[in-house]
C-alpha positions as CSV (number, residue, x, y, z in Angstrom):
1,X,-17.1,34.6,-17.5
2,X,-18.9,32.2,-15.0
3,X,-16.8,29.6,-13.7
4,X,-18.2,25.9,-13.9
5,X,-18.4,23.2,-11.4
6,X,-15.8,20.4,-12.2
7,X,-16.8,17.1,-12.9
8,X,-16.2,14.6,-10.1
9,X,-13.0,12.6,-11.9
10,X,-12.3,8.8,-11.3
11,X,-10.4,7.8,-8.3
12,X,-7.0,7.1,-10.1
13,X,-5.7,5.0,-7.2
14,X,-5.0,1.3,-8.4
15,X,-7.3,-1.1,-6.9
16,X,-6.2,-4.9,-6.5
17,X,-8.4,-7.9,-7.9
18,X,-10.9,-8.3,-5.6
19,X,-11.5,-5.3,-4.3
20,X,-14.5,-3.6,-3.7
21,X,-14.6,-0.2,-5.9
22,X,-17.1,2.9,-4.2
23,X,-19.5,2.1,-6.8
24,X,-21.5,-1.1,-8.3
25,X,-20.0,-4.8,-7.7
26,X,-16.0,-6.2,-7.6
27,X,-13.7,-5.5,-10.2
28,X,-11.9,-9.1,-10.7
29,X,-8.5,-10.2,-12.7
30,X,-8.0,-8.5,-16.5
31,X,-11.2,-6.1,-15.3
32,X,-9.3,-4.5,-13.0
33,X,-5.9,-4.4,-15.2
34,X,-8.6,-2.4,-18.2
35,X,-10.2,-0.1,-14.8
36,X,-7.3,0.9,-13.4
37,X,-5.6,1.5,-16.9
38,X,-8.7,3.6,-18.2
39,X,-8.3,5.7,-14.9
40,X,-4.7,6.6,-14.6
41,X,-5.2,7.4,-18.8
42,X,-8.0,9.9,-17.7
43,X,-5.2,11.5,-15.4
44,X,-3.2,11.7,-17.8
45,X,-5.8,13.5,-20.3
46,X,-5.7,10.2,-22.9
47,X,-9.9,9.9,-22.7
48,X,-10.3,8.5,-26.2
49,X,-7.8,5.7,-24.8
50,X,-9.4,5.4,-21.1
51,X,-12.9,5.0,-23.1
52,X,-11.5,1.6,-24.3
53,X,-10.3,0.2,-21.6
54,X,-13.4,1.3,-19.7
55,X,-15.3,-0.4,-22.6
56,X,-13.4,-3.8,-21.9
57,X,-14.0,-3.6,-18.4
58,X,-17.7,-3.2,-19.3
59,X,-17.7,-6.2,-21.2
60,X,-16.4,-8.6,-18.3
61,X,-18.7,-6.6,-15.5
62,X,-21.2,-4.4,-17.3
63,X,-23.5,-3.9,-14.0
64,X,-20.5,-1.3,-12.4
65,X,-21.6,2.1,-11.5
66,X,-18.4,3.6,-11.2
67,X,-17.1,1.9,-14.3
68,X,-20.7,3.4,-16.2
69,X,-19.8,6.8,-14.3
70,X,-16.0,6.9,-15.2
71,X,-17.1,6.0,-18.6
72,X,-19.1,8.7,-18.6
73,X,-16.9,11.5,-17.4
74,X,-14.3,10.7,-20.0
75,X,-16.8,10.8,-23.0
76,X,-17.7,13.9,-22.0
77,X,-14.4,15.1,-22.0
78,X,-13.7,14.4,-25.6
79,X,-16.7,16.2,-26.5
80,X,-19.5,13.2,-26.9
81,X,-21.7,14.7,-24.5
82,X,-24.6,12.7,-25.5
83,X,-23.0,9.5,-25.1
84,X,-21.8,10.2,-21.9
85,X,-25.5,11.5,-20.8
86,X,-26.1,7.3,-21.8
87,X,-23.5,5.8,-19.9
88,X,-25.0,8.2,-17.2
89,X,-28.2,7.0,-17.8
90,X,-27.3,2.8,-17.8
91,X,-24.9,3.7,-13.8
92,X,-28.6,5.1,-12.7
93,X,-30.6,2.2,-13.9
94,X,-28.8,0.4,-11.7
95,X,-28.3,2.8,-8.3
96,X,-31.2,5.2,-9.6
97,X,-30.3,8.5,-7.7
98,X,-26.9,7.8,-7.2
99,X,-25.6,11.4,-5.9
100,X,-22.2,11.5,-8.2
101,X,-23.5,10.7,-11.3
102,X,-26.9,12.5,-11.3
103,X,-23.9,15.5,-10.7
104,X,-22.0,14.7,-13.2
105,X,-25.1,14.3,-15.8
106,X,-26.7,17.3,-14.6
107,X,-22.9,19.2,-15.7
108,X,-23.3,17.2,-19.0
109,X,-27.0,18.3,-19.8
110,X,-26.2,21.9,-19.0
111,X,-23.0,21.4,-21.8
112,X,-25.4,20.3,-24.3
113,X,-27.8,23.2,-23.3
114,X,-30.4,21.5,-22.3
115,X,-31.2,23.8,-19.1
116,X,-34.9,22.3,-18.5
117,X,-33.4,18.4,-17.8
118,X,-29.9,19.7,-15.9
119,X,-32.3,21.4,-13.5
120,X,-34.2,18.5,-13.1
121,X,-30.8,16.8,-12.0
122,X,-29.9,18.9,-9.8
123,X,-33.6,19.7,-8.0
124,X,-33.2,15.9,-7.5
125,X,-30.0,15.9,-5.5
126,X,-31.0,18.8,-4.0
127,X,-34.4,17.0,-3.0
128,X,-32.4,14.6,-0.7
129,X,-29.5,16.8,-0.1
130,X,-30.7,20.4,0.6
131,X,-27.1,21.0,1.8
132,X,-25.4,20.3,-1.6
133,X,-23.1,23.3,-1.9
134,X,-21.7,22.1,-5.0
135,X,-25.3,21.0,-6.6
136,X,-26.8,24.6,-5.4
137,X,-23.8,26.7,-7.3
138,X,-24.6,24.0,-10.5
139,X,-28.0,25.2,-10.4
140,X,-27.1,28.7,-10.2
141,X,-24.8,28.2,-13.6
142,X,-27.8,26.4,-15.4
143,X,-30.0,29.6,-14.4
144,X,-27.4,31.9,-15.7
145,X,-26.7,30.5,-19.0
146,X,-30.6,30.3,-19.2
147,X,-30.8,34.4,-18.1
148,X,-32.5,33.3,-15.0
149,X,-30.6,35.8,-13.3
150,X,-32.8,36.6,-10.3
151,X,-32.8,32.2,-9.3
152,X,-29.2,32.0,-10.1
153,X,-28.3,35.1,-7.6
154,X,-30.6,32.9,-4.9
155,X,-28.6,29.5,-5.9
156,X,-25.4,31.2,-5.5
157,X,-26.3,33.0,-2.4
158,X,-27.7,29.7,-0.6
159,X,-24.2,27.8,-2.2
160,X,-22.2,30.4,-0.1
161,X,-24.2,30.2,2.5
162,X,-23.6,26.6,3.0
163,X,-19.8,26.9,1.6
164,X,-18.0,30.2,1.8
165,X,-15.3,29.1,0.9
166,X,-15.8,28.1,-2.8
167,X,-14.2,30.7,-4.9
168,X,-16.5,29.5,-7.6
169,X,-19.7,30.5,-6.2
170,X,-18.5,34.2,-5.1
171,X,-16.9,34.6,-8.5
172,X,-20.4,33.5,-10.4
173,X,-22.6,35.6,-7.7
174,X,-20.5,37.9,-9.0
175,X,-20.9,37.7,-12.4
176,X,-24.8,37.9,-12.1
177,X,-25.0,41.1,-9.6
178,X,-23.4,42.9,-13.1
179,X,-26.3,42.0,-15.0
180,X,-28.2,44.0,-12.6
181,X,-25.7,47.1,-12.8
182,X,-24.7,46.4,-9.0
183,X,-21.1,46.9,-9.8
184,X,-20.1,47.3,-6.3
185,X,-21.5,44.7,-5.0
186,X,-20.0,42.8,-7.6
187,X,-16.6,43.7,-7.2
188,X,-17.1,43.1,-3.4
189,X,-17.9,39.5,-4.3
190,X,-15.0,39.1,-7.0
191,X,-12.8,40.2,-4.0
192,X,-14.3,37.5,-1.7
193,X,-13.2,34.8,-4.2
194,X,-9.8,36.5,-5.1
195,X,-9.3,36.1,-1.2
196,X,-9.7,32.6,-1.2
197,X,-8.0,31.7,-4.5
198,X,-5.9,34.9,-6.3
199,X,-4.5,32.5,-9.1
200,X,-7.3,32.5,-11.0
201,X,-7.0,35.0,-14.1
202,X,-10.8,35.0,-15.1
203,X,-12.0,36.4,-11.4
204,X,-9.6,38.7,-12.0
205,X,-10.5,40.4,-15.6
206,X,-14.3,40.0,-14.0
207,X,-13.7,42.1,-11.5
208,X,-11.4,44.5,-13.8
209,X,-14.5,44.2,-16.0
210,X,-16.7,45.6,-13.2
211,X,-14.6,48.4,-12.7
212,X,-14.4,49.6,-16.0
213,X,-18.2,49.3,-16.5
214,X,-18.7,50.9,-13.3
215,X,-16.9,54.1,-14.5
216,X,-18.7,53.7,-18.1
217,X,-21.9,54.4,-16.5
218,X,-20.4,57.2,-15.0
219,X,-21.9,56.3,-11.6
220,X,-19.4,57.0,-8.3
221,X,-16.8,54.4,-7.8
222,X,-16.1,54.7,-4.0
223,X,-12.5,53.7,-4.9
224,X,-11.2,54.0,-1.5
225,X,-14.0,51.1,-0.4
226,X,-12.7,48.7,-2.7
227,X,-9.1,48.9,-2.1
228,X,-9.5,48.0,1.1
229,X,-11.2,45.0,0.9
230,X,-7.9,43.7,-1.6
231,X,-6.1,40.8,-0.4
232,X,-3.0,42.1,0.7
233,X,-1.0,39.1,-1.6
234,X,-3.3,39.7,-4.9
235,X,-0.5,41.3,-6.5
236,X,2.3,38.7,-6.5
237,X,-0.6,36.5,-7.3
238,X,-1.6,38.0,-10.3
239,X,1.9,37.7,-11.8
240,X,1.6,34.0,-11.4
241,X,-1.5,33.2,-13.5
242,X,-0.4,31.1,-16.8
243,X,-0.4,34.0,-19.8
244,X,-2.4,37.0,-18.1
245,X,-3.5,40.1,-19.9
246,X,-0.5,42.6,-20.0
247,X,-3.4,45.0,-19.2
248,X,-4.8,43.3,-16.5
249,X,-1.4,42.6,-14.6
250,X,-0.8,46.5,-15.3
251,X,-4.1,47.2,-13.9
252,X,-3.6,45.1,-10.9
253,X,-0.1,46.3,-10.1
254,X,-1.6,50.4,-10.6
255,X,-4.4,49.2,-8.2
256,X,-3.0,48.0,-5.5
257,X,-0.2,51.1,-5.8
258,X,-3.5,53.5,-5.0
259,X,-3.6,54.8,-8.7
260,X,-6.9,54.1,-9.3
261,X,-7.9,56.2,-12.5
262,X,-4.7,54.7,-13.9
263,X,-5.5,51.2,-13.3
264,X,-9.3,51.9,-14.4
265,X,-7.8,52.7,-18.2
266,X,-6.2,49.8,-18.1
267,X,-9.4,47.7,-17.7
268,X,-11.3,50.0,-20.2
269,X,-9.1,49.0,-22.6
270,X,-9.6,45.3,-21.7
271,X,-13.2,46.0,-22.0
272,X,-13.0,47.9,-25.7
273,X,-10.8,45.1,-26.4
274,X,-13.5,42.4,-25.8
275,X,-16.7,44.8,-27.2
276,X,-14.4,44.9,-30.6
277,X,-14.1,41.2,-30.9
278,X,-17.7,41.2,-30.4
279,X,-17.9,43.2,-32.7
280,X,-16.1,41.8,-34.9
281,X,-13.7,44.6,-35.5
């Protein structure tokens, strides 16, 4: 499973009448009450509530960009991706380009899968910022989902380039070097992102994945070659993901012990597990 880009969230931080917010004009008196309400709600995962408060703030100064873009970013958490795409729409009428929420539409656009139009989001950012790490691993995602995997492997390989240390990017390039069969590589990759953030239980049945598949095609698993590049703290880390796979915390634990064909049974079995729900068995 490819990991996604997060949206770029409101800043939560109160601001006082009068202030000047990052985006579009001042915030004055009860706005600023409803914007600052509507954010902290959005922190505390009330968007249906944060969309009305961000609705009253729009009615005193309609003409905000970050009040269009925050608006935007909760509607698309509660599922109304087309009406956040609008509210998108109405911040870029007014700062056309704006880098954030071009971002943020692009993520929405992909949701909705429309691939054709989030590309054409994130070609634009990537038009004025060719060092968009974050815009580069987007456009990798949009090409994945699309089966573009030869133009997502380039996204995600210039994304690393320009950020290696986004987790994210290795886990995704990893994701699309097993739809070529390059298991190893892939595996090499999953380990890249397990280095930089081993808490994270989906790199971690990828790469369990990988290894089973690897040994399904019967090719040569140099075993040896892999364990070596494992964090040394992967282990401990994998007991701390919320609700992991009793096989995959097996598999880990086998792994990292140098019992190799033990732990490799434990993925296959994650793997015949997740072909039978295909399945439908």
């Amino acid at each position: 499973m490819i990991l996604g880009k997060k949206k770029k969230m409101p800043d939560t931080k109160a601001k006082p009448p009068g202030d000047t917010p990052p985006k579009g004009g001042t915030i004055e008196g009860g706005a600023t009450m409803w914007a600052n309400k509507g954010n902290n709600l959005v922190e505390s995962s009330m968007y249906a509530d944060a969309i009305q408060c961000y609705d009253k703030t729009l009615e005193i100064n309609p003409k905000s960009v970050e009040l269009l873009n925050n608006r935007g970013l909760a509607l698309a958490r509660t599922g109304r991706l087309g009406d956040a795409v609008k509210s998108y729409d109405l911040a870029l009428e007014l700062k056309p380009g704006d880098p954030e929420v071009l971002y943020n539409k692009g993520i929405a656009l992909a949701q909705m899968g429309k691939a054709s139009e989030a590309l054409a989001c994130y070609d634009k950012l990537l038009a004025a910022n060719p060092g968009d790490s974050n815009s580069w691993c987007s456009r990798g995602d949009v090409l994945f989902e699309a089966g573009k995997y030869e133009e997502a492997l380039k996204a995600y390989d210039k994304s690393i380039q320009l950020n290696p240390e986004d987790e994210t990017a290795w886990n995704n390039r990893g994701m699309t070097l097993v739809k070529f069969n390059r298991f190893a590589e892939a595996i090499e990759s999953y380990d890249k992102a397990l280095e930089i953030n081993p808490r994270i239980e989906k790199i971690w049945s990828n790469k369990g994945l990988a290894i089973a598949k690897m040994n399904e095609k019967e090719e040569k698993i140099d075993l040896q070659k892999i364990a070596v590049t494992l964090p040394k703290e992967e282990t401990a880390a994998a007991s701390q993901v919320k609700a992991p796979d009793e096989n995959m915390v097996k598999g880990n634990l086998l792994y990292s012990e140098g019992k190799y064909e033990e732990a490799i049974e434990c993925y296959e079995r994650i793997f015949r597990k997740m072909k039978e729900r295909k399945n439908g068995t």
